[in-house]
N, C-alpha and C positions, 0 to 999 in steps of 0.2 A: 971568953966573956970576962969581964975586970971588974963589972957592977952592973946595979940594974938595967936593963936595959928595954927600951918599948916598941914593939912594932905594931907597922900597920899595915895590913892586906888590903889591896887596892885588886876589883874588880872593873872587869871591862866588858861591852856584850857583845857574846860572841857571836858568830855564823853557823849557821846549822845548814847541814846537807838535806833539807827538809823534801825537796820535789824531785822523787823520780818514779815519771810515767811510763807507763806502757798502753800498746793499743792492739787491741786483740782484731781477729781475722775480718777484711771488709773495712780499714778505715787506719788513720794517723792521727797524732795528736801534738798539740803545742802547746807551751814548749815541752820537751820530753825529759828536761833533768832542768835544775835548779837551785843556785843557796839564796835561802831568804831569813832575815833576822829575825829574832825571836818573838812572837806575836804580831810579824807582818800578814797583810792578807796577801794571798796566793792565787790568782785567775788560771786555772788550765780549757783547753778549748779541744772537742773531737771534731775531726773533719773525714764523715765516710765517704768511702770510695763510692763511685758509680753502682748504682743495685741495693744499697744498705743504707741504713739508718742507724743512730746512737741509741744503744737501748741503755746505759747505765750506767754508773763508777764504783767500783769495788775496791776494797782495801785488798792489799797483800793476801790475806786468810780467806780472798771471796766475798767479804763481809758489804752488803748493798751498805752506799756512800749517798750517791745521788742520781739523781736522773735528768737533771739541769745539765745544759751545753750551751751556753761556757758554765764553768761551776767552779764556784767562789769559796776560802776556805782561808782559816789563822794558823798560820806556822808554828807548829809549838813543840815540835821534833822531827826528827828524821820521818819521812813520810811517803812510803811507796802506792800509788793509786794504778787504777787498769782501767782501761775504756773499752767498754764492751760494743759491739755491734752487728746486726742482722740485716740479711737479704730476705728475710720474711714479713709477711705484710699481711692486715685483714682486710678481710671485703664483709661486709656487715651489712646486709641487705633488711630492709622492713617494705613492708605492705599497710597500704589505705583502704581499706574494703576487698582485701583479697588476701592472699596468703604465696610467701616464696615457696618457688619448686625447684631451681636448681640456682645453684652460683656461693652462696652461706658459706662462710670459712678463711682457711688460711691458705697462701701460697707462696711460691718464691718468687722474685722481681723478675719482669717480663713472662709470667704465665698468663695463657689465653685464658679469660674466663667467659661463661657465659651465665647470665644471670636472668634467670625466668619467673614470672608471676603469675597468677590464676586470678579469677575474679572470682568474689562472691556471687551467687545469684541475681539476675537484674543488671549487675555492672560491666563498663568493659573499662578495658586500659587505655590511660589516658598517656601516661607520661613519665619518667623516671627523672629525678630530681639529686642532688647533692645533697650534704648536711647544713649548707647554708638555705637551701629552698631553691636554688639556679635548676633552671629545665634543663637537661642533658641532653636526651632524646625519647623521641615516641616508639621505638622498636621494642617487640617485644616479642620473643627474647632478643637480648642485648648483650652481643658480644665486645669485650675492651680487654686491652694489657694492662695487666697489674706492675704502675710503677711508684707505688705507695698505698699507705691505708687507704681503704675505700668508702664509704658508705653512702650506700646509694636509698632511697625509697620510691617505691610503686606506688603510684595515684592511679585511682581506678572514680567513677563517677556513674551514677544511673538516672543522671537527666539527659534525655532525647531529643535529637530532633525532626519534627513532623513539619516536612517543606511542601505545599501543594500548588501545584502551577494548576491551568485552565484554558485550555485550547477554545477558541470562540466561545468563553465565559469569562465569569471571574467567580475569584475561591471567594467565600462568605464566611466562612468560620472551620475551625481547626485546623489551621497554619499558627507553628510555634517549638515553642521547648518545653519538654514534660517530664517526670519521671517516671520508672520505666513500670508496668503495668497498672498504668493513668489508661481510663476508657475516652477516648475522642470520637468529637461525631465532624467527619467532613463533607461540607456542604459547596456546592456551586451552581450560581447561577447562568443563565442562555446571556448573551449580550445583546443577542435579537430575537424577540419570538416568535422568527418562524424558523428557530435552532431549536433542536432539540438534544436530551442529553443521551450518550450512548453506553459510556463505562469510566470506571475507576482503572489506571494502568502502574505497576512501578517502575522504578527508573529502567529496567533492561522491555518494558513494552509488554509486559505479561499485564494478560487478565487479572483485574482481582473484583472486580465487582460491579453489578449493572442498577446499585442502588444509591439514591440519591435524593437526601442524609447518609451516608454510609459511616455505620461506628463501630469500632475497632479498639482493640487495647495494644497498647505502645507493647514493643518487645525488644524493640534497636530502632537505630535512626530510621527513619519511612522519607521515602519520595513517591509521590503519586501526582499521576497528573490525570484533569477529568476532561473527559473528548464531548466536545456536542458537536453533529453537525446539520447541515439544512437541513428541514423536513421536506422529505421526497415524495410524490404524487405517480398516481397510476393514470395512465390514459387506457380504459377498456375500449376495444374496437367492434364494432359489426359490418356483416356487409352480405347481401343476398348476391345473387351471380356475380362475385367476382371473391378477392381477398383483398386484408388489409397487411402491408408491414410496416411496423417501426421500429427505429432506430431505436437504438440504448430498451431493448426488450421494454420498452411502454412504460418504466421508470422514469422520473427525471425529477431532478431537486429544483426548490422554487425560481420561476422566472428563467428554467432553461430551456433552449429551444428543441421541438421536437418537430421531427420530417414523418409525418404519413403517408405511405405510398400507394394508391389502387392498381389492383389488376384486376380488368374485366375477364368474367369467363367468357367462353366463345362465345359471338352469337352478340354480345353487349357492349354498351359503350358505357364509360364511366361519363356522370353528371355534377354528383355535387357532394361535398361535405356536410352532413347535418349533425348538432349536439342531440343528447339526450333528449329535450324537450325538442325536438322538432325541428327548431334553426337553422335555417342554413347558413353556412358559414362560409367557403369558398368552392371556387372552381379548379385550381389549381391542382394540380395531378405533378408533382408530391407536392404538398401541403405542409408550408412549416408553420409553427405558431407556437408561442411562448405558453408553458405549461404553469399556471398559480394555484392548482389545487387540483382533485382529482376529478377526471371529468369523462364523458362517454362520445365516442366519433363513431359517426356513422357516415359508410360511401353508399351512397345510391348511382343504381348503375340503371338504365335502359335498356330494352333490346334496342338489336339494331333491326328496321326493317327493309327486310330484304323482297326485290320484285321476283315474285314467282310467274318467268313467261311460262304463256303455253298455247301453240302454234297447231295447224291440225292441215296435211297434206290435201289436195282435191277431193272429193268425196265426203266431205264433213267439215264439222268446227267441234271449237271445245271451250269449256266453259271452268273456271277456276284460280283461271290467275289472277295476280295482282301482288297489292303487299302488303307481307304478312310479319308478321312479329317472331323472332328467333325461338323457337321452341313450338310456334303453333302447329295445330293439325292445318295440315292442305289436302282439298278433293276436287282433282278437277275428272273431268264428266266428259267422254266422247259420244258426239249424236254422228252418226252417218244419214248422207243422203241417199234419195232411192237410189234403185242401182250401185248403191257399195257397203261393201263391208267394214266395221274395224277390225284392224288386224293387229296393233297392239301397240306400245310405248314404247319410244326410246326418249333418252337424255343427252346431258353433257354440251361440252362447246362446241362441239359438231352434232349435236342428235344422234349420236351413231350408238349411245350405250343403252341394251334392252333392258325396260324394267318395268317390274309387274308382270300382270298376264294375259290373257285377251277380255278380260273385263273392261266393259266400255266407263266403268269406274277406278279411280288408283288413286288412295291417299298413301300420307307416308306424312311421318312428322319431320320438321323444318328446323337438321339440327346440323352439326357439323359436315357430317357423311352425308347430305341431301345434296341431291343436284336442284340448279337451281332454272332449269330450261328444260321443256319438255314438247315433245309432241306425240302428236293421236296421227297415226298411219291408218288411210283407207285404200282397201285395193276396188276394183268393179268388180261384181257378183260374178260377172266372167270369168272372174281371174286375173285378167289386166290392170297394167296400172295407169294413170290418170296422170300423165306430169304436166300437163296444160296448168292451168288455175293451182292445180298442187303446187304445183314448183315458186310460186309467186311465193307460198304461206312458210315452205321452207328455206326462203334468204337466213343464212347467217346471222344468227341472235347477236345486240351488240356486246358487248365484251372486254376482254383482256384476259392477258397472257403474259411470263413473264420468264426468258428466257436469252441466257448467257450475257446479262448483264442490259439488256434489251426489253423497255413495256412495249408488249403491241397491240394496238386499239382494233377492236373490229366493228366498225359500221356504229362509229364514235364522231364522225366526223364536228364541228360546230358545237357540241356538247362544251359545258366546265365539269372539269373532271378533278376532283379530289382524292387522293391515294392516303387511307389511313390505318395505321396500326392496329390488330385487336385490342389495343388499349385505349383506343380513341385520340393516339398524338396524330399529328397533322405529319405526312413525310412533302409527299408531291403537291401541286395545285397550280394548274394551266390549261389553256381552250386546245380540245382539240383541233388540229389544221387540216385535218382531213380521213376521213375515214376508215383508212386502213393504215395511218399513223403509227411510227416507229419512235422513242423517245430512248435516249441513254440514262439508266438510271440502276446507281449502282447498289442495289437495297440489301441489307442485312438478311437473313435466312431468315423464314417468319408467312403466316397467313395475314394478307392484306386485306382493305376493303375497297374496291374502287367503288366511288359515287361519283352519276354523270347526270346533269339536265340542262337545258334547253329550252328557254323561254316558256314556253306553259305544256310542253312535251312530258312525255311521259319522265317521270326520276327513274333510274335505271342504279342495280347495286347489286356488285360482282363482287364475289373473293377470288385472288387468285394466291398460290404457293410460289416465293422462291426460296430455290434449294440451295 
């Protein structure tokens, strides 16, 4: 140096090795190294892997930086940062009127969880919701994969509802929404009054009650439906000699039709339908007629009458026949002529069956088992018989017979002859053409009535049996 001399230090700015990141397990980061000037800002950015999340930035020493991604920073020296990140995740469950029972906590990315709630008393679950307030779903419990924070909340609610239908009615009152041990009273009325009401049902068909107001305290949602139906009538029956049946056992709901049917006992004919008070109402045998309230049928039945012959050989007559009513007493009376004796009774279609004794008297009541033809037998005090004048008295009573699908008329000839049921239906009806008359006729098994006459002749009235 020779003399004074002056300098001058000239600065410049320099670059500093300010940015280098790292990224810890679960994730990478940009950019990863850096030079940036001095009090420049700095952007670094984490980007986790599948499963993870950025939980941080640490300095060199550990030291928490920040928790921002991307995260912003001035370069003011050399500057090493770390990006931290987790596969772990919360599920953070709350309740609305209930309380959690399983699910609460931490776990790692794609864990099954399953998240359960109770209700308070009164309440039930309604619905699980997000942190924004979005419905999720109604299951409960509610299983899902954990692939991030969770938080979920339970809504639970204790207003009810009371739905009432009404089967040939209508609801009146308590159908609605309530909360839960709220007392309701539900009512229903008939839509017709001649409905009446039967029961309260819920929705699977159970009984629950046969009153009506019926009131009740809410407990969970109610369905109930109320039944009315038609009001039903009794038809009471009578009947002397015979029976009655009906159909549907004598019940019937309004305006339904009911079939009455007579059966005469033996011996009678059915005549007529009478109500309670006496009326008569039809002839018809069955009898239908529409039922509107409860009411009383009565059958009246007749005897039938039957001609009691009674024939008496040579040597006498007899005194008794004629006709009688199904059930009467008969007494007929044998007188003998001088010169003869009686000698006793036979019956039947040929007079050939003995009955009685040698009482010149023989009653017998005029019931199923009765013959209905008899005669008084006299012999002569000699001993001998008599068939002169006798023989005239024992011609063959008129008649029928009924045999291998065959009626055969005996000493019917010119007669109208009607063939009827012991129930009084009508089968046969035709003139006989002659006396000892064979007809084809193919009848049900059964005691008949044949009835015959003949201009102002005697009426004549036979049963006979086909087998």
């Amino acid at each position: 140096m020779k003399g004074d001399t002056a300098f001058v230090a000239h600065f410049d700015r320099s670059g500093y090795n300010v940015v280098s990141v790292h990224a810890g397990n679960g994730g990478t980061v940009e950019p990863n190294e850096g030079f940036y000037d001095l009090n420049t800002p700095v952007t670094i950015r984490a980007v986790a892997d599948t499963g993870y999340h950025f939980v941080k930035w640490t300095d060199e020493a550990g030291e928490w930086l920040s928790a921002e991604n991307p995260h912003t920073f001035t370069a003011r020296s050399d500057t090493a940062l770390w990006a931290h990140f987790s596969n772990i995740y919360r599920v953070n469950l709350s309740a609305e009127n209930g309380r959690i029972t399983l699910g609460n906590g931490t776990c790692t990315y794609g864990t099954e969880v399953t998240a359960a709630a109770d209700t308070d008393e009164g309440y039930y679950f309604v619905k699980w919701t997000n942190e924004e307030g979005d419905s999720l779903s109604a299951e409960n419990p509610l299983t899902f994969t954990v692939m991030s924070d969770v938080t979920l909340q339970a809504h639970f609610s204790n207003i009810y509802r009371v739905s009432l239908s009404a089967e040939n009615g209508t609801v009146t009152s308590g159908d609605g929404s309530c909360r839960y041990g709220t007392e309701v009273t539900a009512k229903a009325d008939a839509d017709k009054e001649w409905y009446h009401f039967v029961k309260w049902t819920n929705a699977a068909g159970d009984s629950l009650s046969a009153e009506n107001p019926y009131t009740f305290r809410v407990k969970g949602n109610v369905e109930m439906r109320a039944h009315f139906v038609m009001d039903s009538y009794r038809v009471s029956t009578s009947a002397a000699n015979g029976t009655i049946t009906l159909d549907r056992e004598g019940v019937y709901t309004r305006g339904a039709e009911a079939v009455a049917t007579a059966v005469a006992d033996y011996g009678y004919n059915f005549t007529r339908w009478e109500n309670a008070a006496g009326d008569s109402l039809s002839a018809d045998n069955p009898y239908r007629f529409a039922v509107w309230g409860d009411m009383g049928l009565t059958a009246v039945f007749s005897g039938i009458r039957t001609l009691v012959t009674a024939v008496a050989t040579a040597g006498g007559r007899v005194t008794g026949g004629g006709h009688y009513d199904y059930g009467s007493q008969v007494t007929l009376t044998a007188f003998p002529d001088s010169g003869y004796r009686f000698e006793n009774w036979t019956a039947g279609e040929k007079l050939t069956v003995q009955v009685g004794n040698a009482d010149l008297s023989y009653g017998f009541l005029l019931i199923r088992t009765a013959f209905d033809a008899y005669r008084a037998n006299f012999v002569k005090e000699d001993g001998g018989t008599d068939v002169g004048v006798g023989a005239t008295h024992a011609l063959p009573l008129p008649g029928a017979y009924h045999a291998e699908g065959v009626l055969h008329l005996v000493n019917l000839g010119g007669y109208s002859v009607s063939v009827s049921t012991m129930t009084g239906e009508r089968v046969l009806q035709f003139t006989a053409d002659g006396d000892d008359a064979e007809y084809a006729a193919a009848l049900p098994a059964g005691v008949y009535i044949l009835n015959a006459a003949r201009w102002k002749e005697r009426y004549v009235a036979r049963k006979f049996v086909v087998k």
